[in-house]
N, C-alpha and C positions, 0 to 999 in steps of 0.2 A: 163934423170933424171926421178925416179921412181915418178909419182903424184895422189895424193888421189885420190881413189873413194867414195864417197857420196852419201846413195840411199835415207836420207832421213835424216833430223835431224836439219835443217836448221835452222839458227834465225828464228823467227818471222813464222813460218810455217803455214800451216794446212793443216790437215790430218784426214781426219775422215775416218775409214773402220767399212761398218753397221756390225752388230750382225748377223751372218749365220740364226740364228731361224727369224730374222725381213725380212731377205729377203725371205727366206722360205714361209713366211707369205705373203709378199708384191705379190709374185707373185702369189698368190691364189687368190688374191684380182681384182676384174674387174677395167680393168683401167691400175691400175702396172704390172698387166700381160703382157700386151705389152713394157713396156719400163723402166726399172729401174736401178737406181743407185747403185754399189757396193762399189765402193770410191771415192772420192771426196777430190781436196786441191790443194793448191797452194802454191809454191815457188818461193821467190822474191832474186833474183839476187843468184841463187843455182851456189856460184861455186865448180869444181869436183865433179857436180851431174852425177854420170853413173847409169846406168837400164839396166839387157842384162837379155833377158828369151831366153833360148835355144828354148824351147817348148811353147813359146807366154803363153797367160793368157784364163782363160774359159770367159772372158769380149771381149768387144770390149774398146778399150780407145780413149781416144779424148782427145788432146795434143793441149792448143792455148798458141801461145808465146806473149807476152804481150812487151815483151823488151829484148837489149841484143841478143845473137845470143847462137845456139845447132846445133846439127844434129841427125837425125835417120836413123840407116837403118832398112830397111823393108827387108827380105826376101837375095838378093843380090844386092840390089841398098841401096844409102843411100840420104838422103833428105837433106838438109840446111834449117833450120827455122832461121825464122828471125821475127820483129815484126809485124803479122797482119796475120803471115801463123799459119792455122792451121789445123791436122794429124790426121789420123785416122786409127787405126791399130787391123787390123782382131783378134778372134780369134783361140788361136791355132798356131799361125804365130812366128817365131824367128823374136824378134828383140832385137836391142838395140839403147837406145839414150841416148847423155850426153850432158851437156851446154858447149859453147865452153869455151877456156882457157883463155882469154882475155876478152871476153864480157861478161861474163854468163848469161843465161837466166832468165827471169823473167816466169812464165807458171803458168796456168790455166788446171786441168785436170780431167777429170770422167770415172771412169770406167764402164762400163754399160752393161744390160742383158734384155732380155724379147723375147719374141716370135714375137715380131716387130722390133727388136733392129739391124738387118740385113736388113730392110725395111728404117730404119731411115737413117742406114750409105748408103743403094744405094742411098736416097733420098738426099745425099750430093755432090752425083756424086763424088763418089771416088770407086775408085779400089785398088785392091792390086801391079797394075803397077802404077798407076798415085792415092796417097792417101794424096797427100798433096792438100791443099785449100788458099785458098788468102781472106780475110776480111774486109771487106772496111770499115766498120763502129764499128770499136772494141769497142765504150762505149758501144752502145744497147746490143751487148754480155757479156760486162762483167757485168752492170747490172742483166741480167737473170742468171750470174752465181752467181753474190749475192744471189739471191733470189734462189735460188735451194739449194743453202748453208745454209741460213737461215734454210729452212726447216728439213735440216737433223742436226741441231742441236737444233729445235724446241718439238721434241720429236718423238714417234713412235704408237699414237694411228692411226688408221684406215684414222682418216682425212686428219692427217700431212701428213702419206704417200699416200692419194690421193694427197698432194700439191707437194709433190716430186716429184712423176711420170710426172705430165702436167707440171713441171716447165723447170724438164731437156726435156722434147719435146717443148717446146719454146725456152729454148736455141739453141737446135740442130735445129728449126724452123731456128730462127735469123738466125744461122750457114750460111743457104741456103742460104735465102731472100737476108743477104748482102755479098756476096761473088762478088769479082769481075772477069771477062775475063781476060787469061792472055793476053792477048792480050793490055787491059788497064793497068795490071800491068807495059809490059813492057814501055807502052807511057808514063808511071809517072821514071819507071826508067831514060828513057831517057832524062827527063824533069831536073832529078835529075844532071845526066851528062851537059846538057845544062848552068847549074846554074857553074857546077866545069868551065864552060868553062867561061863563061864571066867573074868569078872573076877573070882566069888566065889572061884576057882579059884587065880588072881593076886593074893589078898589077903586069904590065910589067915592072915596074923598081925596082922590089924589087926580092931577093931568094923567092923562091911560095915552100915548102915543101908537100910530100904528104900527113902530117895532115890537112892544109892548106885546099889542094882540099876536103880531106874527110869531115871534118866540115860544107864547103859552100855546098856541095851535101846533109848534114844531116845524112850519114853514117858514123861509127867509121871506124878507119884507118885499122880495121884488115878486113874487110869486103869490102873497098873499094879495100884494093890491092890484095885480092885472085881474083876480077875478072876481066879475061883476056880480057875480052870484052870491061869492062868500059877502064882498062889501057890502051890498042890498041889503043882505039878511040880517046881518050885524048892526046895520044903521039902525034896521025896524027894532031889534033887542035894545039896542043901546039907549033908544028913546024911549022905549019903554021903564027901562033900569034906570035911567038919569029922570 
């Protein structure tokens, strides 16, 4: 079945693209020279939200998922976001990403330019092989994503756009500072599977469905059963426990 695509139009949206003369300007300016905003906005629960540039964009974008589940692919890999990752996609680069069909995502996103703006994305340690990131403290980020938003609907005199500049390099700051190891992501995964096991554990005399498990883990059911890993694991616990 043929299903929508959606690049933008969402309830409740936002969407601000600056004025080509304001960014023109911004980057003559010391300071925005190095790191500036070209758009900015965010979409809450975007379903059949798709994006494909053959040819990537002359920005870098920065893609955080707030809720909800999407994917990108970059290049010839494609990524799974879920809530707390978040993307970073070259200029110039083909890609495309959409919110999945079940979950749709909630996302936070900026598109961004300056003669530093290739210094900021290495300084998130991301690549074009490995450009996804994991965030461990997502309110301090989406705060700084307020306040960068603020400013580019505060106006466009010289000072605003100095608050613009340093606000999104605090964000993309934040971005760093709280990003976790995946190594920690996967011990909270696991932890998460731990939890599906003991309620199967807690409710051996009842049908255990796998909303059931998805729920007590804290994942939705479409996200719990695409992975083979969690399923596998689960199956060998379960037969053990039954």
């Amino acid at each position: 079945m043929h299903r929508p695509r959606i690049r933008e139009g969402f309830p409740g949206q936002r969407l601000v693209v600056l004025p080509p003369q304001i960014i023109s300007h911004a980057l003559r300016l010391p300071v925005c020279d190095l790191l500036f905003p070209t758009h900015i906005g965010g979409f809450n629960q975007a379903k059949y939200h798709f994006v494909e540039r053959r040819h990537g964009t002359a920005q870098h974008i920065l893609i955080i998922c707030l809720a909800g589940e999407g994917s990108c692919r970059l290049g010839a890999k494609t990524w799974r976001l879920e809530k707390g990752n978040g993307i970073v996609l070259p200029p110039e680069t083909y890609h495309r990403y959409q919110a999945d069909q079940e979950q749709p995502w909630t996302i936070l996103w900026v598109h961004f330019v300056g003669s530093a703006a290739s210094a900021f994305s290495a300084a998130l340690s991301v690549t074009l092989t490995e450009p996804r990131f994991w965030i461990g403290d997502l309110a301090l980020v989406i705060d700084a994503f307020e306040e960068t938003y603020r400013y580019v609907l505060s106006g466009y005199t010289d000072r605003d756009l100095l608050g613009l500049s340093t606000s999104l390099s605090h964000l993309l700051g934040l971005c760093r500072i709280h990003q976790k190891l995946p190594g920690l992501r996967r011990r909270m995964a696991e932890d998460r599977i731990l939890r599906s096991i003991r309620y199967m554990r807690e409710n051996l005399s009842r049908p255990i469905t796998l909303k059931d498990c998805a729920h007590s883990a804290g994942w939705s059911e479409a996200h719990f059963s695409r992975s083979d890993e969690h399923t596998s694991e689960l199956q060998s616990h379960h037969d053990l426990v039954c």
